[in-house]
C-alpha positions in Angstrom: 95.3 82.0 94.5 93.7 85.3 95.9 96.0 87.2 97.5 94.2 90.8 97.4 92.0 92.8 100.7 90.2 95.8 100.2 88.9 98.2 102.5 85.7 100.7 101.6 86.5 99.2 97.6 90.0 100.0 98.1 91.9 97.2 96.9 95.4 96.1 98.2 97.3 93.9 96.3 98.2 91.8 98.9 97.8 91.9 102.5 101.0 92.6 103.7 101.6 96.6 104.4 104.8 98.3 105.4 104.2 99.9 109.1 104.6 103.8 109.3 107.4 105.5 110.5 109.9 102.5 109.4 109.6 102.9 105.8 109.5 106.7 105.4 107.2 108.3 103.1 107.9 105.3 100.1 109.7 107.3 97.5 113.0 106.8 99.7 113.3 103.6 98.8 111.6 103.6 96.1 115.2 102.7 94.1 115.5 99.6 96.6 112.5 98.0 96.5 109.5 97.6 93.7 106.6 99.4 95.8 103.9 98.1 93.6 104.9 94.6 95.1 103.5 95.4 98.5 99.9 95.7 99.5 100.3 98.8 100.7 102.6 101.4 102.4 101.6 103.1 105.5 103.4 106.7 105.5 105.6 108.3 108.1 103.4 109.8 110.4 102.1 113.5 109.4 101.3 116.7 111.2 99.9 120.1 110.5 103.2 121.5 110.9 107.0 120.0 110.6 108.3 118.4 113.7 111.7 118.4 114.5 111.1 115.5 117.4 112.9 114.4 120.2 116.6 115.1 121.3 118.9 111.9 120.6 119.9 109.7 121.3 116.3 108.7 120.2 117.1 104.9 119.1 118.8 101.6 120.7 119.0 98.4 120.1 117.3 96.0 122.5 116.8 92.3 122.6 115.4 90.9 120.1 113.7 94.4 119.4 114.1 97.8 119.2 113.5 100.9 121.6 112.7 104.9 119.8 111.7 107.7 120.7 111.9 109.4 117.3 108.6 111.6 118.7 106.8 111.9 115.4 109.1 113.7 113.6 108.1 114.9 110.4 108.2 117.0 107.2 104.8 118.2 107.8 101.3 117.9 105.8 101.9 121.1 103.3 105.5 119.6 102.5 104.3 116.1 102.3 101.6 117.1 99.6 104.0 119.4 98.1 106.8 116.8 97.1 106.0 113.6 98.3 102.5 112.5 96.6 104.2 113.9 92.9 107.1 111.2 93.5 104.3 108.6 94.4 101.9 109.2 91.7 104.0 106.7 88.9 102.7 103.6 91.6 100.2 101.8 91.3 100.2 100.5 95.7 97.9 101.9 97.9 99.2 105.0 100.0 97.5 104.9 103.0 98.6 108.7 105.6 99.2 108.0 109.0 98.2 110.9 111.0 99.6 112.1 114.4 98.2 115.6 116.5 97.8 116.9 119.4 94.6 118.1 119.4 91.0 116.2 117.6 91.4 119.8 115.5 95.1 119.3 114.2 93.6 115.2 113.3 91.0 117.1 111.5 92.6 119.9 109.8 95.4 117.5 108.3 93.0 114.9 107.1 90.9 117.6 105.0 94.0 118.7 103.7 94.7 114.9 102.4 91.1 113.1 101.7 90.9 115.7 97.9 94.3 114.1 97.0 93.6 110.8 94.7 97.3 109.5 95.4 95.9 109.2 99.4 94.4 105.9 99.4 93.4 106.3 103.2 94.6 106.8 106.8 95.8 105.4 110.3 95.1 107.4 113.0 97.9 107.0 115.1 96.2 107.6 119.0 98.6 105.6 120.6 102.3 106.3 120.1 103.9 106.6 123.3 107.1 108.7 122.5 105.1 112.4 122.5 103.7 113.9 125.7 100.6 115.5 124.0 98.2 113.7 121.6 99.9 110.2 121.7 98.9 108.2 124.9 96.6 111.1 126.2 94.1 110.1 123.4 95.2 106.5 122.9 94.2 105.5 127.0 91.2 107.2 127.3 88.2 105.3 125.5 86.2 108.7 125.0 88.9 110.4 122.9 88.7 107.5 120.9 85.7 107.4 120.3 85.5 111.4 119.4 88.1 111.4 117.2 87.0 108.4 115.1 83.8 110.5 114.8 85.0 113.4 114.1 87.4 111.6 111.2 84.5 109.8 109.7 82.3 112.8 109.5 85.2 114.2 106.8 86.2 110.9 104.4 84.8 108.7 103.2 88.3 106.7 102.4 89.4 104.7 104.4 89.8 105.2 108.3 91.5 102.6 110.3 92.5 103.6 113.9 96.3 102.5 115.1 95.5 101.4 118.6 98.1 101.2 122.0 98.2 98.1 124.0 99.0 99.9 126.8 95.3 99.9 128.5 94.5 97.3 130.4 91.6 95.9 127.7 92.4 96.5 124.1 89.2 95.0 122.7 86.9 97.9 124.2 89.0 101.1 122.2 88.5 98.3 119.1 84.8 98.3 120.0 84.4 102.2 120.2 86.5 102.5 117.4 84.2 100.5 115.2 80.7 102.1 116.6 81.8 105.2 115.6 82.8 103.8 112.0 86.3 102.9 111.4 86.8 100.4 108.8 89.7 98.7 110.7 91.9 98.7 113.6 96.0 98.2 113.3 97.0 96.4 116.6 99.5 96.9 118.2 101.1 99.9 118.3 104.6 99.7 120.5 104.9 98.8 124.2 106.4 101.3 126.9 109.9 100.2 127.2 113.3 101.5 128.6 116.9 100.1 128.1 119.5 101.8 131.0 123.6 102.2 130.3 124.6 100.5 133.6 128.3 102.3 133.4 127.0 105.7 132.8 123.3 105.3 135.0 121.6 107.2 132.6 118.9 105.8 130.1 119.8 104.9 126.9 117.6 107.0 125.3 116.8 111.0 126.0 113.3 110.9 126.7 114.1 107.7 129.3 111.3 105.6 127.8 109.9 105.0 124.4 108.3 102.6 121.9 109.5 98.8 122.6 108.8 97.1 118.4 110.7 93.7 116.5 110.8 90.3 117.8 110.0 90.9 121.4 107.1 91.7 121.3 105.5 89.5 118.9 103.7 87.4 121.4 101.9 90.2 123.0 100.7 91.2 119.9 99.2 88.2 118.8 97.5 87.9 122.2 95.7 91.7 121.6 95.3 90.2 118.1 93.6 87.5 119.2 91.4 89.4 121.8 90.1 92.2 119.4 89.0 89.7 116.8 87.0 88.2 119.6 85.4 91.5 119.7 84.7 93.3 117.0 83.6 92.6 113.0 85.5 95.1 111.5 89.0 94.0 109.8 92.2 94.1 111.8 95.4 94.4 110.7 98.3 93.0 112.5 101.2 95.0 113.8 104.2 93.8 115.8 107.8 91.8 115.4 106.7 90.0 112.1 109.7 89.2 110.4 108.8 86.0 108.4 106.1 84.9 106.4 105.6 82.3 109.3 105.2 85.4 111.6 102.3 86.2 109.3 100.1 83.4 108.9 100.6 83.8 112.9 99.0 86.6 112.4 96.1 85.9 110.2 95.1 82.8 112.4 94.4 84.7 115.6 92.1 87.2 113.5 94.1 89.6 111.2 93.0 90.3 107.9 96.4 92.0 106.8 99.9 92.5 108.9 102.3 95.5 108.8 106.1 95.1 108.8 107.7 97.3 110.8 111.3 97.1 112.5 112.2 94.1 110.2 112.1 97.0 107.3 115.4 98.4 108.9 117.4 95.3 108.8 115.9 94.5 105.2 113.8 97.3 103.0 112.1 94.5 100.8 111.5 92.0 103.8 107.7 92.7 103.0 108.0 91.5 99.3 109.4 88.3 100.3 106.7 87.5 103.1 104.5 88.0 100.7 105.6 85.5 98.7 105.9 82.8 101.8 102.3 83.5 102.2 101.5 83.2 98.9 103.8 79.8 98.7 102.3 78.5 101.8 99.3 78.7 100.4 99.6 76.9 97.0 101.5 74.4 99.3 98.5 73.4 101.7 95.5 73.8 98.5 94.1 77.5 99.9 92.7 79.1 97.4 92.5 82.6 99.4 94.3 84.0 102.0 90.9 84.8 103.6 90.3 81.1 104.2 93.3 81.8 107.4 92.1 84.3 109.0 90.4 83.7 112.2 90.9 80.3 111.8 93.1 79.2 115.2 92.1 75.8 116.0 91.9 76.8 120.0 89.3 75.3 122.8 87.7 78.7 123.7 86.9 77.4 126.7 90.3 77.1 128.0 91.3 80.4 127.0 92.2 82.1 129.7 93.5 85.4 127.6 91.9 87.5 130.3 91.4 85.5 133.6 95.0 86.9 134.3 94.3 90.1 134.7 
C-alpha cells in the first residue's frame, strides 16, 4: 500500500506532517518519538533574528481546543542553522522551515540563508498567524501581499514552497488561487482562528495579548469546510491543518481535498500521536482494498449542487 507524497521530487514518507510551532524544532523529542516514522516535520517558526515573544500568560486551555499567543518566538535563523540542522542530519524525514517576518525582506533574507542547507527539505510560509502585530495577519488578509511574497520566495528556491494560509478572510480559496499563480507548490489550510477565553472573577483575558490563535478539536469543522473550498479551487496540493487527533480526523481530511494533514495541538497531549495516525490510515486502507492513499483524496461523495459552503455568507 502506497503511503508516500512528494512535492517538487521531494518525497515524504507518509502523508502525515507534524504542524510548526507544536513540535519544536524535532531534535527535542527526538528521544520520544522515532522521527523517521513521520512524513515530515514542520519546524518551529524562524526569523532573522531571535524573538523573545509575547508576555504570558501566552497559553490556556479552551474547550475542546487551545488558545496561544506564544508570538513566534524563536531561537532565530543563524542559531537554528548553527545547532539545530547538525542534530537533524542522522534522519532520514523531511525537514521542511517554517518562516515568519515582518517584512517580504526578512521572508527573503531567512529563506537564502536556508534553501544552500541539504538537511532543509523546504518551507511554509507562515502569512497568517494571528498572535504578532506586524507581518502575521497584515500579510495573511491582504491578497496582494500574498501574492508578492510567494513571488518573491519562488524567485530564490527551487525546494519546496508551500504557503500557510489564515482563515480569517472572508474567502480562503482566492489567497489559495494567488498563491498558486505565483508558484507555490501547496497551500497548508488552516492556520488558527482569532479566539479569546476571559477569567470572569478577575475580568481580565486569559491571555496577555487578549486574543490569540484558537487550534485542537474546536475547530476541526471549520477547517474541513476551508479544506473543502480551496480544493474546489485550485490544482496545486493542500495539506490539511486543524484539530486532527485521530486517524479518522484524517481521512476527513483527505476526502474534502487534502493531499497530507499536519498534527498540531494533539502533539502536546501525545508527542507520537502522528505515528499512530499514520498507521490508522495505513490500516484503514488495507481494510477497505486501497492500494494508495491518493485514491481518498478529493473523493467526498457530496451533491455539488446542494452545497451551499458559500451561499451563507
Amino acid at each position: 500500500m502506497n503511503e508516500s507524497f512528494s512535492l517538487r521530487a521531494v518525497p515524504f514518507r507518509n502523508r502525515v506532517f507534524v504542524a510548526s510551532g507544536t513540535f519544536g524544532y524535532g531534535d527535542e523529542v527526538a528521544e520520544l518519538v522515532d522521527l523517521d516514522e513521520l512524513g515530515g516535520i514542520l519546524t518551529k517558526s524562524l526569523s532573522l533574528k531571535p524573538r523573545d515573544g509575547n508576555p504570558p500568560p501566552r497559553i490556556t486551555e479552551t474547550a475542546s481546543g487551545m488558545l496561544n499567543s506564544i508570538g513566534l518566538a524563536n531561537i532565530g535563523v543563524h542559531k537554528f542553522i548553527a545547532e539545530k540542522i547538525p542534530k537533524l542530519e542522522s534522519y532520514s524525514c523531511a525537514v521542511i522551515a517554517n518562516i515568519a517576518a515582518s517584512s517580504v525582506e526578512e521572508y527573503c533574507s531567512v529563506l537564502e540563508l536556508l534553501d544552500p542547507l541539504k538537511r532543509v527539505d523546504g518551507f511554509e510560509i507562515n502569512v497568517s498567524c494571528p498572535n504578532v502585530k506586524e507581518g502575521g495577519l497584515s500579510f495573511g488578509t491582504d491578497l496582494a501581499k500574498v501574492a508578492l511574497i510567494t513571488k518573491e520566495l519562488r524567485k530564490r528556491t527551487q525546494k519546496p514552497l508551500i504557503i500557510k494560509l489564515t482563515p480569517n478572510v472572508t474567502h480562503i480559496s482566492e489567497f489559495a488561487r494567488a498563491a498558486e499563480a505565483e508558484g507555490a507548490d501547496a497551500v497548508s489550510v488552516i492556520n488558527t482562528l482569532i479566539g479569546m477565553a476571559v477569567n470572569i472573577n478577575t475580568r481580565k483575558p486569559r491571555i496577555s495579548t487578549t486574543t490569540g490563535g484558537l487550534s485542537g478539536p474546536a475547530i476541526k469543522p471549520v477547517a474541513l469546510a476551508k479544506v473543502y473550498e480551496v480544493h474546489k479551487s485550485v490544482k496545486i496540493p493542500i495539506i490539511g491543518v486543524g484539530g486532527i487527533s485521530t486517524w479518522e480526523d484524517a481521512v476527513e481530511f483527505f476526502l474534502v481535498g487534502a493531499s497530507a494533514v499536519q498534527v498540531g495541538t494533539a502533539n502536546f497531549i501525545n508527542p507520537a500521536i502522528g505515528i499512530g495516525i499514520a498507521k490508522g490510515i495505513a490500516q484503514y486502507c488495507e481494510r477497505n482494498s486501497i492500494d494508495d492513499v491518493a485514491e481518498l483524496v478529493g473523493s467526498l461523495r457530496a451533491d455539488t449542487k446542494l452545497s451551499v459552503i458559500q451561499s451563507w455568507l
